[in-house]
N, C-alpha and C positions, 0 to 999 in steps of 0.2 A: 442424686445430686444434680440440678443444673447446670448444665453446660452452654458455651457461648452460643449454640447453634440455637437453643433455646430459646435467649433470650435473645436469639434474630426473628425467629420465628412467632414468639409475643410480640414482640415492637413493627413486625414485619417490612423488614428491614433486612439486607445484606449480614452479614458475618463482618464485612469488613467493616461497615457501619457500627455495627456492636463495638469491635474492636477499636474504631477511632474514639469513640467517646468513652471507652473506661481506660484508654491509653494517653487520653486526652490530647487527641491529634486535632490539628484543623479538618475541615472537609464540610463538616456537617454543622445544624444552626444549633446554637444554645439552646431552644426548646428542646429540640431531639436530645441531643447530647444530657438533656436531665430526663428525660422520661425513658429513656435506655439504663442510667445509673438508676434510676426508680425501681425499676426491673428486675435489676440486677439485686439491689438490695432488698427487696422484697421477698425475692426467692430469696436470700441466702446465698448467692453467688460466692463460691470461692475458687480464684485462679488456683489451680494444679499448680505445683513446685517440682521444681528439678533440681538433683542432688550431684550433678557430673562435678567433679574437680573441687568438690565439695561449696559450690555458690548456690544457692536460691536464686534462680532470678523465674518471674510470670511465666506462665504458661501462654499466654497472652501474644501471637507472630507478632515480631514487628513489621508495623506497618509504616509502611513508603508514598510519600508525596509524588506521583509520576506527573508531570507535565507532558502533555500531546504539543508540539508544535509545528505552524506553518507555518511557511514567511513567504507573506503573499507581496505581486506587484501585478505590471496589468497585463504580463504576456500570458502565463500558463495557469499560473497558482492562484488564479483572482482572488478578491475578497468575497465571492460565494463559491469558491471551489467544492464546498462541500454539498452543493446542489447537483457534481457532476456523479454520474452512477457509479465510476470505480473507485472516486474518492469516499462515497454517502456507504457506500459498503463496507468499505475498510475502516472508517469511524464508527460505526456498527459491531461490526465483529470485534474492534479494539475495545467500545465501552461494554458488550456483552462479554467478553473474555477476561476484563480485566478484575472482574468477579470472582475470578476461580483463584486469584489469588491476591496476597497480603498489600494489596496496594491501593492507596487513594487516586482516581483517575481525573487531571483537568486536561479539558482541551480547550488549547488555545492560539489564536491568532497575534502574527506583529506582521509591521512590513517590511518588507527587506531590507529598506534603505535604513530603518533607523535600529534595527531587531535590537541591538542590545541595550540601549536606553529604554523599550518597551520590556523585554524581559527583567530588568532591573525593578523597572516598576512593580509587574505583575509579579515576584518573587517578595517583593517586599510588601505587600497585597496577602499574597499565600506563597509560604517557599517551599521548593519544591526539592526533594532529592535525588533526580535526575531527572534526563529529558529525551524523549524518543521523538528525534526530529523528521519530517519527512522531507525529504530529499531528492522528491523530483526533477525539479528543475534548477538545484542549487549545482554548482560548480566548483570543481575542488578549491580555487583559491576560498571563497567565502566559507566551504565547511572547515578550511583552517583555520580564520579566524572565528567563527561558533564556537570549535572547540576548545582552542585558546581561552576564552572567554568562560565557556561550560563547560567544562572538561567531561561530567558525568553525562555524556551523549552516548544513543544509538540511531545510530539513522539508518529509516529504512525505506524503500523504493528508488534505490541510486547505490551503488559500489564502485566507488573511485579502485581499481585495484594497487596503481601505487600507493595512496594514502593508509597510514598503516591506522586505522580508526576501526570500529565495528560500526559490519552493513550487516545490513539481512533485505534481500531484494529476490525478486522473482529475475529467473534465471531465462532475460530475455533475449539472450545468443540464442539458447538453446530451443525454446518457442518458435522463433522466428523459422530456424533450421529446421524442424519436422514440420511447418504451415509449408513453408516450402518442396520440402521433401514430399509431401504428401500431393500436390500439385503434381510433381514427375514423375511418382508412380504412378499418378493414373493419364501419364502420357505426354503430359504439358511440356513443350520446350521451351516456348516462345513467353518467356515470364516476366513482365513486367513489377516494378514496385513502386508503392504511392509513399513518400517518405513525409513525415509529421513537420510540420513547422510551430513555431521554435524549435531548433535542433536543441533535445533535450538526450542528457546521457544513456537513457532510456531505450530513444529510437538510434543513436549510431548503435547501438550493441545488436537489434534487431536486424537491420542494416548486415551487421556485419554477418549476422548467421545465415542471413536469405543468400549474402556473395558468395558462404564456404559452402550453401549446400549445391548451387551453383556449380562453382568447382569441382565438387568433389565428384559431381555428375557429369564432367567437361561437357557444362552446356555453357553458350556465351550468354552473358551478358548487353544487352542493345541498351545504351546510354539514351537511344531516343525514346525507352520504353521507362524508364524512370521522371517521378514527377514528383512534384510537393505541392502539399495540401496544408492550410491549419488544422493542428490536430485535437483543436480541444471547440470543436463545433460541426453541425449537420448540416450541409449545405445541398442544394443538388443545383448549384451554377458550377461546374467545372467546364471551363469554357476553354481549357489548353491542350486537352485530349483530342487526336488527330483520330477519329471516327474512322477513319477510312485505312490505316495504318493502328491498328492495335494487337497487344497480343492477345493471347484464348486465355488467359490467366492472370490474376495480380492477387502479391503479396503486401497487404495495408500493414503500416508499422500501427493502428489502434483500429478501435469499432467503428467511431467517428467518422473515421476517415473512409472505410469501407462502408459503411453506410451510406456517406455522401458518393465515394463511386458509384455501388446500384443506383442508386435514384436517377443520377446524373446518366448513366448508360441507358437506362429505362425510358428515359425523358428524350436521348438521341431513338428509341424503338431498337436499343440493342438487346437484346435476351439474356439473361443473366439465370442459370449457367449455359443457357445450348449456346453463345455466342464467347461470352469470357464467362470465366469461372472466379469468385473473389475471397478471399479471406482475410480473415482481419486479427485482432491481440483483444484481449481483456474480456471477453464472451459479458460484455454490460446487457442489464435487462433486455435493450431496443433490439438487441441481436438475435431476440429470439420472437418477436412481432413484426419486425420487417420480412415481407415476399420479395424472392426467396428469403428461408432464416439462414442467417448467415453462420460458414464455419468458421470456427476461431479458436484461441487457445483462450484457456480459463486459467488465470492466476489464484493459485490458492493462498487466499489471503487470509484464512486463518491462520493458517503455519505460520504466515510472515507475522502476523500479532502476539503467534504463542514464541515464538522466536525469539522478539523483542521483549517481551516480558519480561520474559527468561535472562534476555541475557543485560538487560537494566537493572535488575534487580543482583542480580553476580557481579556485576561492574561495582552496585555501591556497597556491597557487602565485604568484596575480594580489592580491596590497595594493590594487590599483586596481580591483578587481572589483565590478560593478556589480549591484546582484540583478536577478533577474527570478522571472518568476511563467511555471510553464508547464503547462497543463492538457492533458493526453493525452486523446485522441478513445475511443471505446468503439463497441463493435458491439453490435447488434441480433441474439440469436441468437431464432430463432422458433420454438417446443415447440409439443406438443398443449394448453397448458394455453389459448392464446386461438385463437378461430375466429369469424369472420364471423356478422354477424346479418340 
């Protein structure tokens, strides 16, 4: 007997494509959706039955309308955000993953200022039955009123920990605090940090793990070795770094931003690492073609997609669904850019 894999594999095509059009969801065009029934009836298709508590209902998963959204303005989140490496990745891995399971995947764009008059739109367009928002640079007052609005949200790359919602976010205290840590074991005292501008929830959390590692190593702190950079561009004009007063080491709250320190140190003839040592967050492509290659931490951003998945699809299944907050672990990859002193 044919089964739905089947007639994915004739129409070639998804499972969940299969699925949308003999369950007659939106997602896919009327051609399709008759040459997949075509398929199906041709072979003989017959959905399996289930007999628990004595109902019939298809064999057939239900499938879920997910909506991707960003709510872009013109500090962080632009309207080509998805040209930047770590965001072109995590769209990636979201639309490759979102295959393995029972859901229609859109991604979509509003702007902040008007987001719920544009989702209203685009819901009435194709509705959706939740929404995995991402949450970089939004701010708890605004993801209160989102969720007011859409209650069926999971946002992910931001964890307000008072707000009682579901995050799933890379665990960027903990990143920042082994980039750091990793620094003083191989001797560093004098550590400087390049902090991101717009201050996004992101980099205080990073911020804060470089201060406890700090601490925890009772090494000071020098406020005149702390700077801020934009952190969503490459520049090598850093023209506020005292040359002559620096430390052997800095911690970049992203790539970006340690990127643009080498260049910018390179460009003064400082040596990068026999001179300072640099590290940076998000290990994007560029960090492994720039001399030195730079070390950093790698956010594992699949987890964070199967994560969300996961827990969007429990949100609309479960009325009694409880949030949580779940921050993914990060690795320490280690480049030429730091060396022992």
């Amino acid at each position: 007997m044919i089964k739905l894999e089947d007639i994915a594999k004739i129409a070639g095509v998804s499972k969940a494509t299969v699925s949308l059009a003999l369950n007659d969801k939106p997602g896919i065009s009327d051609e399709r959706r008759e040459q997949i029934r075509k398929i199906a009836k041709d072979n003989n298709y017959i959905p399996l039955r289930k007999t628990k508590q004595n109902s019939r209902e298809d064999e057939h998963q239900e499938l879920f309308t997910i909506r991707f959204v960003a709510c872009t303005n013109d500090e962080f989140i632009t309207n080509n955000y998805q040209s930047s490496p770590f965001f072109s990745e995590l769209l990636q891995d979201m639309s490759k993953l979102s295959k393995d399971y029972p859901i229609s995947l859109i991604i979509s764009s509003v702007s902040l200022e008007n987001f719920e008059n544009e989702l209203n739109e685009l819901d009435n367009a194709q509705k959706a039955d939740g929404i995995i928002l991402l949450g970089t640079s939004l701010c708890s007052d605004f993801i209160d009123k989102f969720i007011e609005k859409f209650p069926n949200t999971v946002i992910i790359d931001s964890c307000h920990l008072h707000s009682n919602y579901d995050y799933i976010s890379m665990n960027n205290f903990h990143g920042s605090y082994i980039s750091t840590k990793h620094l003083i074991d191989k001797g560093h005292e004098k550590i400087g940090y390049l902090k991101g501008k717009p201050t996004i929830p992101n980099f205080s959390q990073r911020f804060s793990g470089y201060k406890r590692a700090m601490h925890d190593n009772n090494i000071q702190i020098h406020e005149n070795y702390i700077y801020e950079l934009p952190g969503n561009e490459i520049t090598s004009e850093i023209d506020f770094l005292d040359i002559k007063d620096l430390p052997t080491a800095f911690v970049c709250d992203n790539d970006y931003i340690a990127i643009s320190l080498i260049k910018s140190l390179q460009k003064n003839n400082i040596k990068v690492p026999e001179e300072v040592s640099v590290v940076g967050f998000d290990n994007i492509s560029e960090s492994r073609v720039i001399t030195p290659e730079l070390t950093t931490i790698e956010v594992n951003s699949k987890e964070i997609v199967r994560q969300s998945i996961n827990k969007i699809i429990d949100k609309i299944k479960d009325k009694n669904h409880i949030p949580t907050q779940i921050l993914v672990s990060n690795n320490l990859i280690i480049r030429a850019s730091s060396r022992s002193i």
